[in-house]
C-alpha positions in Angstrom: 177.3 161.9 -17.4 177.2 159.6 -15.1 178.8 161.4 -12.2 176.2 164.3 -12.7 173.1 161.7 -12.1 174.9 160.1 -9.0 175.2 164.0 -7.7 171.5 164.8 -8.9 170.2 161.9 -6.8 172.0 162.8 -3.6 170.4 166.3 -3.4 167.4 165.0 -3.6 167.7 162.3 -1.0 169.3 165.2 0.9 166.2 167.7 0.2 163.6 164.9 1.1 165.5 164.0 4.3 165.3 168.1 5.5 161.9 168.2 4.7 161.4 165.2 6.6 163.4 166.3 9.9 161.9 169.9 9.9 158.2 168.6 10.0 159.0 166.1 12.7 160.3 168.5 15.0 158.2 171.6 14.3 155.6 171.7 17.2 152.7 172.8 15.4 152.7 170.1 13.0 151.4 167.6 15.7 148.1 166.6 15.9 145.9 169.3 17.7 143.4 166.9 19.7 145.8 164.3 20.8 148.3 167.5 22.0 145.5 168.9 24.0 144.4 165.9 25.5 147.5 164.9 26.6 148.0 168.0 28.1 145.0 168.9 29.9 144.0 165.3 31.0 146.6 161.9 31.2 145.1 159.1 30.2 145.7 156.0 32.0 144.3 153.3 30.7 141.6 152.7 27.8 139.1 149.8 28.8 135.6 148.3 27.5 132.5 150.0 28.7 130.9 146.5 29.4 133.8 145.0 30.7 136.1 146.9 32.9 138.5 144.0 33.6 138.8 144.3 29.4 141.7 147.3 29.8 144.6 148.1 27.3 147.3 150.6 26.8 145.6 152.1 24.0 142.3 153.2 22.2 140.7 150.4 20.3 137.6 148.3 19.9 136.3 145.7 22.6 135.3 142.2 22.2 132.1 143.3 21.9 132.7 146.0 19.3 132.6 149.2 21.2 134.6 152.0 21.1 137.2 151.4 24.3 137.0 154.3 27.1 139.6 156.1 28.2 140.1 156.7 31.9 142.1 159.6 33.5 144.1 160.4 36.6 143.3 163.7 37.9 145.5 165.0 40.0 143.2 166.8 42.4 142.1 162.9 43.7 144.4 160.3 44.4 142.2 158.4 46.7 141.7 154.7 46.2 138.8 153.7 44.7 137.8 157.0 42.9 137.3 157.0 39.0 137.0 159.5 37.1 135.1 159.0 33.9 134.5 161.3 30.9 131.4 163.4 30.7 130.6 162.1 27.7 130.6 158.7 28.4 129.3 159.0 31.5 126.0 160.2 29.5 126.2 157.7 26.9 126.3 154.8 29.7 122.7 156.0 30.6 124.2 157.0 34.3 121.9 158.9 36.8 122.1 160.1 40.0 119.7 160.8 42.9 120.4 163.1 45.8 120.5 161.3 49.1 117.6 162.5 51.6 116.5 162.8 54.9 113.2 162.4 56.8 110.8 159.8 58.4 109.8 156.4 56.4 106.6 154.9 56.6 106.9 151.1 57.8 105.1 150.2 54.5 105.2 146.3 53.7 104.6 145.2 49.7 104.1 141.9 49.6 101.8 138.8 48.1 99.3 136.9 49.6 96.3 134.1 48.4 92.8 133.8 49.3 91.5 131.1 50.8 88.2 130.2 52.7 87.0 132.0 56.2 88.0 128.4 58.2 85.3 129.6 60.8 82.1 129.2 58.2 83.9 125.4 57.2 81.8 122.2 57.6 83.0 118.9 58.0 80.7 116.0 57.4 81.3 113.2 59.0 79.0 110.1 59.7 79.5 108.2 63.5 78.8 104.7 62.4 80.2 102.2 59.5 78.1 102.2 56.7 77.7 102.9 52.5 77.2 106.1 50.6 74.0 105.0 48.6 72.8 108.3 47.0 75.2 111.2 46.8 73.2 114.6 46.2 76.4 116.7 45.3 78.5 115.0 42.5 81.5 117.5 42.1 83.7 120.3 44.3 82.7 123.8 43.9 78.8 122.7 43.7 76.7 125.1 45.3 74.4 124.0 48.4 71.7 125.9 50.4 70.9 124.9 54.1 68.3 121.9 54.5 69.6 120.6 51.3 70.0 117.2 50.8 73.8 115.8 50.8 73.9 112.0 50.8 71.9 108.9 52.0 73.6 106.8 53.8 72.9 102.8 54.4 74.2 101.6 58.0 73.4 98.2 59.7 73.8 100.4 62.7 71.4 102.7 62.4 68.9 100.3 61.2 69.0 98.8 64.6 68.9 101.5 66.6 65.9 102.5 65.0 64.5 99.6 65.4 65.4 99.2 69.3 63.7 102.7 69.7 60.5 101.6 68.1 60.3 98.3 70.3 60.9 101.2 72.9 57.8 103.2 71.8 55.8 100.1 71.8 56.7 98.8 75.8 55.6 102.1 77.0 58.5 101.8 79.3 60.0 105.4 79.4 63.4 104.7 80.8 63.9 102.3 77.5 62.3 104.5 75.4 64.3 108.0 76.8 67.7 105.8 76.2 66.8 104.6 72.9 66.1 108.1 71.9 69.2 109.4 73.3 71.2 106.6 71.2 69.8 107.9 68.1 70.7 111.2 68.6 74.5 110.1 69.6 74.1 108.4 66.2 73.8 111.3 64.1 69.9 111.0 63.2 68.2 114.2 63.3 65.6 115.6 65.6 63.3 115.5 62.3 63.9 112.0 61.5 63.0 110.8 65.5 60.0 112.7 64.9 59.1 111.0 61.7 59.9 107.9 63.6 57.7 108.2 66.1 54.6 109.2 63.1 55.1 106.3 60.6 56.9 103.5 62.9 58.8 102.5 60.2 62.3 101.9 60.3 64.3 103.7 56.9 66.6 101.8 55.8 69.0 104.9 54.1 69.3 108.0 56.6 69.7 110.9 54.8 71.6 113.8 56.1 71.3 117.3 55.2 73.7 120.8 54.9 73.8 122.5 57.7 74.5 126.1 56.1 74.4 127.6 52.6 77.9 127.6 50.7 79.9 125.4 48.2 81.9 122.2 48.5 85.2 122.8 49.2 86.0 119.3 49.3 84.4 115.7 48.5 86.1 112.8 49.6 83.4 109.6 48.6 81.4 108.2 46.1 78.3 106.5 45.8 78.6 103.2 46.9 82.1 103.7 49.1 82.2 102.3 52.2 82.7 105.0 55.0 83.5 105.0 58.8 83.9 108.2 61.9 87.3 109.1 60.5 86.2 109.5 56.4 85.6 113.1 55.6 82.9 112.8 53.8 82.7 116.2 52.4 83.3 120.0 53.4 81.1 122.9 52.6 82.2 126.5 53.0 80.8 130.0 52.5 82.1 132.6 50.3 79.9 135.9 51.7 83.1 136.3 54.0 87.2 135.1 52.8 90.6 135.2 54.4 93.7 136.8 53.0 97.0 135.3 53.9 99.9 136.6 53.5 103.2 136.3 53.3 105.8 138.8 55.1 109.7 138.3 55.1 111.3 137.7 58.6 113.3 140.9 58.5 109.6 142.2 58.8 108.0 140.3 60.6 108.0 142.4 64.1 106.2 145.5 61.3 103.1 144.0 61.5 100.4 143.9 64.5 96.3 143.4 64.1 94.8 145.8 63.4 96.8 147.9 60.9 95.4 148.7 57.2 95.7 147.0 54.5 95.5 146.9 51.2 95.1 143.9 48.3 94.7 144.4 44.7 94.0 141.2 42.3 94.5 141.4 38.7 91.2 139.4 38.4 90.3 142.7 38.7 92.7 145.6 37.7 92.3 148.5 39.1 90.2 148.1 42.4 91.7 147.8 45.7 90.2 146.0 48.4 90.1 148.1 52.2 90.8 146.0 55.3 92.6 145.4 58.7 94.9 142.5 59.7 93.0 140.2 62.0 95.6 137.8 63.0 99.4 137.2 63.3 100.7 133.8 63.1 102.7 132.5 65.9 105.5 130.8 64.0 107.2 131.5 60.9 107.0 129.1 57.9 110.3 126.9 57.8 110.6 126.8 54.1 110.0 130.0 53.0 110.9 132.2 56.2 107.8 134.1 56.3 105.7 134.8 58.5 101.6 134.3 57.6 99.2 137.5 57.8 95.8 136.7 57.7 93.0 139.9 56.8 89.3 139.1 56.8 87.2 140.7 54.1 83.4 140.8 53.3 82.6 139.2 50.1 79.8 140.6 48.3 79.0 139.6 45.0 81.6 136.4 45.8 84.4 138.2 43.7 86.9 136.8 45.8 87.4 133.3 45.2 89.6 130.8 46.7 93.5 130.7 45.8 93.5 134.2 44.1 96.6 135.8 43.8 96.9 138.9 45.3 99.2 141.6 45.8 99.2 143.2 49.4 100.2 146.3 51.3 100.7 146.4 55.1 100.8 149.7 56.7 102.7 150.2 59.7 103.9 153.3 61.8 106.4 155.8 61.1 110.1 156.1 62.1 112.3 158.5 63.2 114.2 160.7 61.2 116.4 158.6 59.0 119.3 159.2 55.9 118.0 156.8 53.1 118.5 156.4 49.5 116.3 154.8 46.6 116.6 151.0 46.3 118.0 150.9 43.1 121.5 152.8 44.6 122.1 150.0 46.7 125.1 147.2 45.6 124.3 144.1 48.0 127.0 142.3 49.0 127.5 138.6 51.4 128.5 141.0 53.7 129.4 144.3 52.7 126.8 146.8 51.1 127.5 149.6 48.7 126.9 152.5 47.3 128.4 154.7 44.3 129.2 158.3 45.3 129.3 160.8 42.7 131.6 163.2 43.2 131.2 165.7 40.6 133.4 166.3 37.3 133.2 163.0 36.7 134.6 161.2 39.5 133.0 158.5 41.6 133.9 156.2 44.4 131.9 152.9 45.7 131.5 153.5 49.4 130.7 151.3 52.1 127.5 151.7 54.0 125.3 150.1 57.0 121.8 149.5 55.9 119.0 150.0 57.9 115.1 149.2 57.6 113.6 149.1 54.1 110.0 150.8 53.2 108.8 151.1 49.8 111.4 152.0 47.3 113.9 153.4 50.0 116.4 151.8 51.8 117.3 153.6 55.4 121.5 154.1 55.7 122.4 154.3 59.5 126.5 155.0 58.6 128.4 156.0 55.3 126.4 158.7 53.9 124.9 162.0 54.6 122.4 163.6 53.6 123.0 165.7 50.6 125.2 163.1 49.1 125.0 162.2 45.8 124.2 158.3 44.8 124.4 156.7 41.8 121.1 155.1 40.9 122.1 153.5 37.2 124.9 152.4 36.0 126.8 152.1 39.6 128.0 148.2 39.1 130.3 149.1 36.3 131.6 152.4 38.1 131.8 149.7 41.6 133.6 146.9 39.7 136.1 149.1 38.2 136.2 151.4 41.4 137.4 148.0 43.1 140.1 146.7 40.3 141.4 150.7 41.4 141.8 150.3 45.0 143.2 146.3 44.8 145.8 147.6 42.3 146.6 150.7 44.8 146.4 148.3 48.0 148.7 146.5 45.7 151.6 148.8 44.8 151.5 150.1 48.7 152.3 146.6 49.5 154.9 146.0 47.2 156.6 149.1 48.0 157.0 148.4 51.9 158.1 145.1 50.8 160.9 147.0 48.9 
C-alpha cells in the first residue's frame, strides 16, 4: 500500500512539472504587449517625467508618484543629444511646438515708466535775505495755488531797512539816492507792486509778502511758520499739471532703438483700457548705474489732470523695421551664461536641444542669426525637461567615446 502511494505521488509531480515546462516554452503563452513592445521599440531606460536625472532599469513609480516613462533607442537616430519620447506622453506633458519663421521684426520696445512733473513749468521759491516765515498761506504739499496768490509773509531785518533807506530817499529829492535805493529793493526780492505801494502810503511793512508766480500745485514745502530761512532754503515749489513727463526706462541692449521723435504708447491701470498717443521728446545722455537703463522721457498734454505724478505706467516704444530675419517665439528660447538653446522637434517623437546665436528681441520674438532655419520646428512648452535629459544623453555618449579610445 504503501509503495502504490509513493508511485501515485511521483506521476503527479511528474504531470505538474510537464505542464509547467510546456507553458514556459510555448511562445504564444507570453504576454502579448510586453512581446510587441519589445520587438517593435527597445526600451532603454524608464525615468520620472519631473525628474529626468530620476532613471531606472525598470517601470515603476517616481518620488513623486507618477507613472515612470519609458525612453527608446531608435535605430534610425543615433545622434547625441536626440531623445525620443512616446507620443503619448509627449501629449500628456502638455508639449507644443511652433514652426520657426521668417520675415522683418518691428524694433518694438515694452517697457515701464513713471510720471513725473513737466520740470520746465517748476517754481522754486526762494527769499534773497535772512529772515522768518510769519504767515504761511499754503499749509500742506499737493495744495492747489492760482497765480497772484498769496504764499507766505516773510519778516526780514533786511528788508525793513531797505525800505526804509528808499523812503529817506523819496524824501531828499535826490534822484541818484533815490534810483539806487529803488534798485536795492528790487535786488531784494520786493515786487514792482509793493515799491509802488511804497511810494503811495510811505510806510515801511514790516512782513513782505510774496506771491505765486503761476497757477499749479505744491510739489514741495520745505518751512514752517515761524522757521528761520536764508538764500539757500527752498522754501517751497509749485508745479503745473496741464502738461507731465513720462520717463522711462529702456534696457541697455536697447538703448541705441530709441531716438526722438518715435511713437509712443503708455497705458496706466489707473485707467484700464485707454492708451495715451505721444512722441519721445528726449534721450538721456547717460545710462543709470544701478539699474542699466537708459531714461526716455515723452511729454504729454494733460487735460482733465488724469495724469498725476509717480503713476505707474506701462510703455511702448516704436522703432523701425529690420531686415529679413529667422526668429522664433520667446518662450522656445533656453538662456544659458553663455550658451542659448533651443529644442528641435524632429518628428515621431524625437527631439534634440540645439545651440543657437541670438539676435535682437521685439515683442514676443526672439531673432536667431545661426542654428536654425526657417521651417524648423521649436519646442515652445515643455523644452527644459526634453533639454535636461537631451544633455544627460550626449554627456553619457561623450562619455563612452572617451572611454573607448582610452581602451
Amino acid at each position: 500500500m504503501s509503495k502504490s502511494k509513493t508511485i501515485l505521488a511521483v506521476l503527479i509531480i511528474a504531470l505538474l512539472l510537464g505542464i509547467a515546462i510546456g507553458r514556459w516554452s510555448a511562445p504564444g503563452d507570453s504576454n502579448p504587449v510586453v512581446a510587441t513592445a519589445s520587438d517593435e521599440r527597445e526600451v532603454l531606460y524608464w525615468v520620472a517625467p519631473m525628474d529626468p536625472n530620476y532613471r531606472r532599469n525598470e517601470a515603476g513609480k517616481s518620488p513623486m508618484g507618477m507613472d515612470l516613462v519609458p525612453v527608446y533607442a531608435e535605430d534610425v537616430d543615433q545622434v547625441a543629444g536626440t531623445v525620443s519620447i512616446d507620443p503619448t506622453v509627449v501629449n500628456n506633458l502638455g508639449i507644443r511646438t511652433a514652426l520657426v519663421a521668417g520675415g522683418v521684426l518691428s524694433r518694438r520696445i515694452d517697457t515701464v515708466g513713471y510720471i513725473g512733473y513737466d520740470e520746465d513749468t517748476l517754481q522754486h521759491v526762494h527769499t534773497r535775505v535772512d529772515g522768518w516765515i510769519e504767515k504761511l498761506a499754503t499749509k500742506a504739499t499737493g495744495d492747489p495755488v492760482r497765480k497772484g496768490q498769496l504764499l507766505f509773509e516773510l519778516y526780514s531785518p533786511t528788508l525793513v531797512n531797505a525800505q526804509q533807506e528808499y523812503l529817506a530817499a523819496l524824501r531828499s529829492e535826490n534822484t541818484v539816492l533815490r534810483s539806487a535805493s529803488k534798485d536795492r529793493l528790487h535786488a531784494l526780492g520786493v515786487t514792482a507792486s509793493e515799491i509802488s505801494r511804497l511810494e503811495k502810503e510811505r510806510v515801511a511793512n514790516q512782513r513782505v509778502r510774496v506771491y505765486a508766480e503761476a497757477d499749479g500745485v505744491i510739489a514741495h514745502l520745505g518751512v514752517r511758520e515761524g522757521i528761520y530761512v536764508t538764500p539757500a532754503t527752498e522754501v517751497m515749489s509749485v508745479a503745473r499739471l496741464d502738461r507731465v513727463w513720462v520717463l522711462a526706462e529702456v534696457f541697455e541692449r536697447q538703448a541705441a532703438w530709441v531716438q526722438p521723435g518715435q511713437r509712443a504708447d503708455v497705458e496706466l491701470d489707473y485707467v484700464p483700457g485707454k492708451h495715451w498717443q505721444g512722441t519721445v521728446d528726449y534721450v538721456y545722455p547717460e545710462l543709470d548705474p544701478e539699474t542699466r537703463t537708459l531714461k526716455v522721457r515723452i511729454r504729454f498734454e494733460n487735460e482733465g489732470e488724469v495724469l498725476r505724478p509717480n503713476m505707474f505706467a506701462r510703455v511702448a516704444l516704436y522703432g523701425g523695421e529690420t531686415e529679413q530675419l529667422v526668429h522664433v517665439p520667446r518662450e522656445a528660447v533656453i538662456r544659458g551664461g553663455s550658451v542659448n538653446r533651443v529644442v528641435l522637434a524632429l518628428g515621431k517623437g524625437r527631439f534634440r536641444a540645439q545651440q543657437v546665436e541670438l539676435g535682437i528681441e521685439s515683442g514676443d520674438r526672439v531673432a536667431i542669426n545661426r542654428g536654425v532655419a526657417v521651417g524648423d520646428r521649436v519646442v515652445t512648452s515643455g523644452q527644459f525637461l526634453i533639454d535636461s535629459e537631451s544633455n544627460i544623453d550626449a554627456a553619457l555618449s561623450r562619455m563612452g567615446e572617451h572611454m573607448e579610445h582610452t581602451q
